[in-house]
C-alpha positions as CSV (number, residue, x, y, z in Angstrom):
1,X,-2.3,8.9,54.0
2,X,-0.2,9.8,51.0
3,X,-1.1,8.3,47.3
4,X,1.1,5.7,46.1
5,X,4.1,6.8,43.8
6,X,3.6,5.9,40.5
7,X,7.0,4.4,39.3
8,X,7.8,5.8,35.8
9,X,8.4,3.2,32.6
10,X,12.0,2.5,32.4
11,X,13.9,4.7,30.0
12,X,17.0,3.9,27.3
13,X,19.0,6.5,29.9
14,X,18.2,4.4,32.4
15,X,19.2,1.0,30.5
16,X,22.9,2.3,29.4
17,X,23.1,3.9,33.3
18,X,22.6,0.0,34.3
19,X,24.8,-1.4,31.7
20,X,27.4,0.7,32.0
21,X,27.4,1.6,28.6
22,X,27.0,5.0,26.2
23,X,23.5,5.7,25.5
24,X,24.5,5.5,21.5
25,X,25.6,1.8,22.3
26,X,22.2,0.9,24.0
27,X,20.4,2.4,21.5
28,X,22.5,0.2,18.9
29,X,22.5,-2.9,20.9
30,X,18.6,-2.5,21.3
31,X,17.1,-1.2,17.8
32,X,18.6,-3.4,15.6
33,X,21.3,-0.7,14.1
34,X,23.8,-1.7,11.2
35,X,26.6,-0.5,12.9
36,X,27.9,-3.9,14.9
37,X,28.1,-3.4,18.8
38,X,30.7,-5.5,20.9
39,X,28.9,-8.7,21.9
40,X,29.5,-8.4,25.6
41,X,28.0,-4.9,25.5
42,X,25.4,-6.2,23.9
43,X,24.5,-8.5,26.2
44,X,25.0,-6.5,28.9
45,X,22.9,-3.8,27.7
46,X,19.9,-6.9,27.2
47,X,20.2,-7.8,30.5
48,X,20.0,-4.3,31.7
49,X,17.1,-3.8,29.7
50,X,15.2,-6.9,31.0
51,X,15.8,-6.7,34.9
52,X,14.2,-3.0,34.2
53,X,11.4,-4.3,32.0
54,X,12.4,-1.7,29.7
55,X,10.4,-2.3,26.0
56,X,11.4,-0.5,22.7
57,X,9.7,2.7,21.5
58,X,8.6,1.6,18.2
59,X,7.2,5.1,17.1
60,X,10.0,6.9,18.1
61,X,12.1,4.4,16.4
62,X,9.5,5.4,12.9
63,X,10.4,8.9,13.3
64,X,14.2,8.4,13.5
65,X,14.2,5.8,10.8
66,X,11.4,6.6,8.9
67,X,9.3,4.1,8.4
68,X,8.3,0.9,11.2
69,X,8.6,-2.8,10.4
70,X,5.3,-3.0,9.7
71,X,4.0,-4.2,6.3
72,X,0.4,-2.5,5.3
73,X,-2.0,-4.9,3.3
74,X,-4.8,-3.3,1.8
75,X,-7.7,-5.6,0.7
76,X,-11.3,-5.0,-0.6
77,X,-12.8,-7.8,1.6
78,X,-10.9,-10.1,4.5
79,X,-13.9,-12.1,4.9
80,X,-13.3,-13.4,1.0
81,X,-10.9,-16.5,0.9
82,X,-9.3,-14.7,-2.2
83,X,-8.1,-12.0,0.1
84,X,-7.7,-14.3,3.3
85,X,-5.3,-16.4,1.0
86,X,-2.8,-13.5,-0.4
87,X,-3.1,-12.3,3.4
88,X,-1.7,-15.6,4.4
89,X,1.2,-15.4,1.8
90,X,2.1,-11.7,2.8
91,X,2.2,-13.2,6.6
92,X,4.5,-15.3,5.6
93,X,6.4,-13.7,3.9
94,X,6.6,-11.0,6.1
95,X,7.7,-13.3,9.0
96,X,10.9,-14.8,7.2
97,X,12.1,-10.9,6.6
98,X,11.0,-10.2,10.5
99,X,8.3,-7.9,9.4
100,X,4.2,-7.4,11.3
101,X,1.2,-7.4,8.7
102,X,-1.4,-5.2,9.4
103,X,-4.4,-5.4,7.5
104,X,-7.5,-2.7,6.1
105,X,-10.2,-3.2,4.4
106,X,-12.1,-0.6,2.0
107,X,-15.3,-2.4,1.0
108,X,-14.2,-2.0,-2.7
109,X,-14.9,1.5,-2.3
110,X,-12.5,3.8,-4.2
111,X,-12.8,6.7,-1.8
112,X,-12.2,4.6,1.5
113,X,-9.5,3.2,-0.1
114,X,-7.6,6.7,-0.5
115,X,-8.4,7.5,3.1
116,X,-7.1,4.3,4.0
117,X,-3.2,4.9,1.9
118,X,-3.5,8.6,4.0
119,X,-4.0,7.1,7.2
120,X,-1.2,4.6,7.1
121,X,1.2,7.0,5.6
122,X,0.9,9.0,8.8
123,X,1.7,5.3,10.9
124,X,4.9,5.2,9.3
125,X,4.8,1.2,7.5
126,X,7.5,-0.4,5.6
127,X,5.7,-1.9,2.5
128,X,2.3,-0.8,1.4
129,X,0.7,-4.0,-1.0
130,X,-2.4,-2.7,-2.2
131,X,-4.7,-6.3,-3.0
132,X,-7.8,-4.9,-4.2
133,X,-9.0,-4.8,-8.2
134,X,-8.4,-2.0,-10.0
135,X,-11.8,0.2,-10.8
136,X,-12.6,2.1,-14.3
137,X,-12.8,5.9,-14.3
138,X,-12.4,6.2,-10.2
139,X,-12.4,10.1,-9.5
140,X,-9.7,8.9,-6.8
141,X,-7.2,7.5,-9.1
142,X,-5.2,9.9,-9.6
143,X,-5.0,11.2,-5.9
144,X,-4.1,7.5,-5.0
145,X,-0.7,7.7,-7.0
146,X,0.4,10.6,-5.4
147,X,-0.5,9.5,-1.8
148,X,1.8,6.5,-3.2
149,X,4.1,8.5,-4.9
150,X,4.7,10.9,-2.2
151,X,5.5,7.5,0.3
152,X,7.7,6.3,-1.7
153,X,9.4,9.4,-2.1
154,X,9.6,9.4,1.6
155,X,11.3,5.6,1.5
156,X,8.0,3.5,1.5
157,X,7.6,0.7,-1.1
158,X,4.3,0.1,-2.7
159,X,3.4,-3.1,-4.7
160,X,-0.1,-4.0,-6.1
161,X,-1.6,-7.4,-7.0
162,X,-3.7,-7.4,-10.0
163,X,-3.6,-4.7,-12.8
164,X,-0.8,-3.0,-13.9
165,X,-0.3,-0.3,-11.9
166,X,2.8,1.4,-13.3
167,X,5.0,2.9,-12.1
168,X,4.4,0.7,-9.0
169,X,6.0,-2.4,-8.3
170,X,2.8,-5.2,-9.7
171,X,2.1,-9.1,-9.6
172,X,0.1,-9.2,-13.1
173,X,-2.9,-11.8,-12.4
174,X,-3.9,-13.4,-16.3
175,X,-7.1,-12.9,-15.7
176,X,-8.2,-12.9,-19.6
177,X,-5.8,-15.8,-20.6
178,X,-7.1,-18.2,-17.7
179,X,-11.1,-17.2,-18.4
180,X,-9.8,-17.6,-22.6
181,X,-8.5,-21.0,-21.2
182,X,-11.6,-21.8,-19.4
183,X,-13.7,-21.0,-21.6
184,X,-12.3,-23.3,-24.4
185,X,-12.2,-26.4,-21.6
186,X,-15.7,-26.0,-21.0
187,X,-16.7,-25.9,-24.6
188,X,-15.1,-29.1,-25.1
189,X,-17.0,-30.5,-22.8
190,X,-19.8,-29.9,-24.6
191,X,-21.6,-26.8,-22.9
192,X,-23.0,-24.2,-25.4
193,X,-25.9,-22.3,-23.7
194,X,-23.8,-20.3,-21.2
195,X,-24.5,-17.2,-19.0
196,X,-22.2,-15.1,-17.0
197,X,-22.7,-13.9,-13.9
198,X,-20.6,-11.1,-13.7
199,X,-19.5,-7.8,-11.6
200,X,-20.1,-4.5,-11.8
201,X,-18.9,-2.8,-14.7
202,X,-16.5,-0.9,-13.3
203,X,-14.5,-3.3,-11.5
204,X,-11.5,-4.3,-14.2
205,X,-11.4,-8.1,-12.7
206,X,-14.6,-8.8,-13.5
207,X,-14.5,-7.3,-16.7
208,X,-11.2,-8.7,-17.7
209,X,-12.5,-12.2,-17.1
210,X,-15.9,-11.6,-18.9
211,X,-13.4,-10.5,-22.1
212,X,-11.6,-13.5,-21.4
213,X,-14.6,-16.0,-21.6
214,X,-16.3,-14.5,-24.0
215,X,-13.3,-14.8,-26.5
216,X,-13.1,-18.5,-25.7
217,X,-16.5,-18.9,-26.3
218,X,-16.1,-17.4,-29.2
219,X,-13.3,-19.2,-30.8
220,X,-15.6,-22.3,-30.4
221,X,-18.5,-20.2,-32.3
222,X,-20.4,-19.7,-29.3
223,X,-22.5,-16.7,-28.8
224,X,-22.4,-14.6,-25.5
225,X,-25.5,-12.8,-25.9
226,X,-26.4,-9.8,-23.7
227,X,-29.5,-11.0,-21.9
228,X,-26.9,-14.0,-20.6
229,X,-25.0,-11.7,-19.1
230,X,-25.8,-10.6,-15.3
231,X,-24.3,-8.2,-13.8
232,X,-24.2,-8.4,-10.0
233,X,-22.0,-7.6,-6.9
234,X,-18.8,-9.2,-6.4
235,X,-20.0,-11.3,-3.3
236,X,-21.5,-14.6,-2.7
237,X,-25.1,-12.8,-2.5
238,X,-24.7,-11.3,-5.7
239,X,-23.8,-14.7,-7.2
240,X,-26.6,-15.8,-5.6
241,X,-29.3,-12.9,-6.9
242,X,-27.7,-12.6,-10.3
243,X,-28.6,-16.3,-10.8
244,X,-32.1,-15.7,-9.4
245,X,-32.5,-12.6,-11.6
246,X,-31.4,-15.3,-14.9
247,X,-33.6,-17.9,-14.2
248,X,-36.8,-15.3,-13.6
249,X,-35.9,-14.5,-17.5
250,X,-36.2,-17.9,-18.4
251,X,-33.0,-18.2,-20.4
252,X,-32.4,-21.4,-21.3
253,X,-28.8,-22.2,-20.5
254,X,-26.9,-25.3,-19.6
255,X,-23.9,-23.4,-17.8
256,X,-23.2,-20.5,-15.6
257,X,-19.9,-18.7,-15.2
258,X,-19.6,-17.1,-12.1
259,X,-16.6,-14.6,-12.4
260,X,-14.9,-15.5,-8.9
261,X,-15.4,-18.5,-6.7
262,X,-17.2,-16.6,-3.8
263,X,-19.9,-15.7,-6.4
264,X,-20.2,-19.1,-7.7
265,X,-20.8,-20.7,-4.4
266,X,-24.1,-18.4,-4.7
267,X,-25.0,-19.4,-7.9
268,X,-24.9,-23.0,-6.9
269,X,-27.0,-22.2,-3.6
270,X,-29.7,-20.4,-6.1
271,X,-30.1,-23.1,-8.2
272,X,-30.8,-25.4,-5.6
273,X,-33.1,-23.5,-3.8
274,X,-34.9,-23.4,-7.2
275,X,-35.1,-26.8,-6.9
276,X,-32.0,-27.9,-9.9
277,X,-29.1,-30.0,-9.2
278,X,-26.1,-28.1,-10.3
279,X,-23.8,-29.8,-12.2
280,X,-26.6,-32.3,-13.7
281,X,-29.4,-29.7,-14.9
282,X,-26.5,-26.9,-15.2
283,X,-22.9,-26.6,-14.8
284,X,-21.1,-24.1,-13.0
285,X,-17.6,-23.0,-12.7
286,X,-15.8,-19.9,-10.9
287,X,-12.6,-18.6,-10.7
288,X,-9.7,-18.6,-8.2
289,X,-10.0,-21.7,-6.6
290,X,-10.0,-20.8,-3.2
291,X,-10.2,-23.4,-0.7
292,X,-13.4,-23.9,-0.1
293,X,-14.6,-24.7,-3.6
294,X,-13.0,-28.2,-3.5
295,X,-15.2,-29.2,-0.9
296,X,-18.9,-28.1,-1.5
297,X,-21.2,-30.5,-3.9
298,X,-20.6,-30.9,-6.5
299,X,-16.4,-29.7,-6.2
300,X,-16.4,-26.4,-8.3
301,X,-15.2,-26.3,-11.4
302,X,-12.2,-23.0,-11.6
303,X,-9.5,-21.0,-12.5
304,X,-6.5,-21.9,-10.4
305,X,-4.4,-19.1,-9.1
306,X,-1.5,-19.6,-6.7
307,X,-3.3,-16.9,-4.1
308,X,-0.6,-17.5,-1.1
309,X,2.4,-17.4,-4.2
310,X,0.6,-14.1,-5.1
311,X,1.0,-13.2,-1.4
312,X,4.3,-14.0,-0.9
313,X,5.9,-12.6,-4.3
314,X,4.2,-9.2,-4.1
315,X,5.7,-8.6,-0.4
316,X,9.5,-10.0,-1.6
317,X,8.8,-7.5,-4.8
318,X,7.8,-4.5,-2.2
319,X,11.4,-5.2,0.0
320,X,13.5,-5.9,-2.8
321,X,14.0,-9.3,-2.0
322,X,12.7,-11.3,-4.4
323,X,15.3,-13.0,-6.9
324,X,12.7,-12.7,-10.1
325,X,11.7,-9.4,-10.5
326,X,11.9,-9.5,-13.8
327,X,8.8,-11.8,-13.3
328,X,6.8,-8.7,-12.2
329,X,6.2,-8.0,-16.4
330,X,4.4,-11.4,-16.8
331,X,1.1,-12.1,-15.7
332,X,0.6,-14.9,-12.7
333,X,0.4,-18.0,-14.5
334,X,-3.2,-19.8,-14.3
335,X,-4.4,-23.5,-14.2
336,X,-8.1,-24.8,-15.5
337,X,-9.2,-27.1,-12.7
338,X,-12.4,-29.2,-14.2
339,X,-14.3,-31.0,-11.3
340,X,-18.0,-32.2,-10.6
341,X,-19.7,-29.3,-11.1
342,X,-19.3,-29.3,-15.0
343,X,-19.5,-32.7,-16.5
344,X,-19.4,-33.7,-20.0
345,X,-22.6,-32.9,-21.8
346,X,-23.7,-34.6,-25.1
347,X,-23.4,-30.9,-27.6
348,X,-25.8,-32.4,-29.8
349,X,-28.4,-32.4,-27.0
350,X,-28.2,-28.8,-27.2
């Protein structure tokens, strides 16, 4: 008994054959070319290409035009709501200009992060948006811009959120001016013993905010002492042993500032598994305000950013579609959001 005959995938010949058309006319009608093809061709050549099941060759359409339609979104963590919530603005974004979102994740680690750009350069994407925060004195720096110079020599664009990153494309987050702003609110509320629970040193986010705060603080004549300043990973477990590690000092603080809302949400889970009530024996507040901080007890206190905004502009920037690009030289505007977790205290308590 002979083996069955494999029929062969349908081919673009074998579309313009059915349609009676020119192959260049299929291939126009099909890949979304500039150059207008007569309606009725068109259609004809659709048809053809549906009764043989026919589907476009999207690599082969990268090689011949250089890049896909696909968008590349680099971030340090997916699981974060931070990252989760520019991911859902690039998606977005990305949908109204017909463009696919993939997304990578480096761990915050410098060096995955380069293998990462060199990886998707050889996939052929669109838009590279690079979400992660910048780090200080990264050995892989300077290889990163020219992986990203070199692709957008080649056509790519690249845009980063955060840091300046000149001479790329960048949404600017104020990440100084809304801890500053913080900083002063919380001060006015009354709280004067304050810790930080901060990232590692290198990562320019954290340390940006911690500049930012401690300013504030300042400008109400209130000291920021090294012993109140913890430095832990940028996760909710590192929120959560940071604060563990400041309470074994027995530092005597009526407010902690947790550097990003994922952190914070550890901090409050430390302090009451040491048996304190956030927001009544101390106050906590984060920044970002990602979702899920409005709805834990006591509602976090935060920095507002407009994460899906964030999203959204930096992919517009990337295609050149966005109307304010002048924008791109000002930072992200910030909000201070004051909720349950830091009520007034009476200063003179202090």
């Amino acid at each position: 008994m002979s083996a069955p005959v494999s029929k062969s995938p349908a081919t673009l010949h074998d579309v313009a054959r059915e349609a009676g058309v020119s192959l260049a006319t299929a291939s126009r009608s099909l890949n979304g070319s500039a150059r207008k093809v007569n309606e009725s061709y068109r259609l004809r050549v659709v048809e053809a290409a549906q009764r043989l099941g026919y589907t476009t060759n999207l690599f082969a359409q990268a090689v011949a035009k250089g890049s896909t339609t696909t968008v590349a979104l680099i971030v340090a963590d997916i699981a974060d709501p931070y990252f989760s919530s520019i991911a859902a603005g690039v998606i977005d974004a990305a949908g109204d200009e017909n463009l696919v979102v993939t997304i990578a994740v480096t761990g915050r680690s410098s060096e995955r992060e380069l293998d990462t750009v060199r990886a998707l350069r050889g996939q052929r994407p669109r838009v590279m948006i690079l979400a992660g925060s910048r780090t200080t004195g990264s050995p892989y720096e300077e290889h990163l811009r020219a992986e990203l110079s070199s692709f957008e020599d080649t056509g790519g664009k690249v845009a980063f959120i955060s840091q300046d990153a000149a001479p790329f494309a960048t949404v600017l987050l104020d990440n100084r001016g809304g801890a500053r702003d913080l900083a002063i609110a919380l001060a006015g509320l009354g709280y004067r013993r304050v810790a930080v629970i901060t990232g590692p040193a290198e990562i320019r986010t954290a340390e940006e905010r911690l500049d930012g705060f401690r300013t504030g603080l300042a400008e109400h004549g209130i000291p920021l002492l090294p012993e109140q300043i913890i430095h832990a990973d940028f996760t909710r477990e590192g929120g959560y042993r940071g604060t563990q590690e400041l309470l074994a000092s027995g530092a005597q603080v009526d407010l902690i500032f947790a550097v990003n809302d994922v952190m914070a949400v550890g901090v409050v889970s430390a302090l009451r598994d040491a048996g304190l009530v956030p927001g009544q024996d101390i106050g906590v507040a984060g920044f970002d305000d990602i979702p899920t901080v409005r709805d834990i007890t006591p509602a976090l206190s935060t920095v507002r950013i407009p994460l899906e905004d964030v999203g959204r502009h930096a992919l517009r920037l990337a295609t050149g579609t966005a109307t304010d690009v002048a924008a791109v030289q000002q930072a992200v505007s910030t909000e201070t959001i004051i909720r349950g977790s830091t009520p007034p205290r009476d200063a003179t308590a202090s």
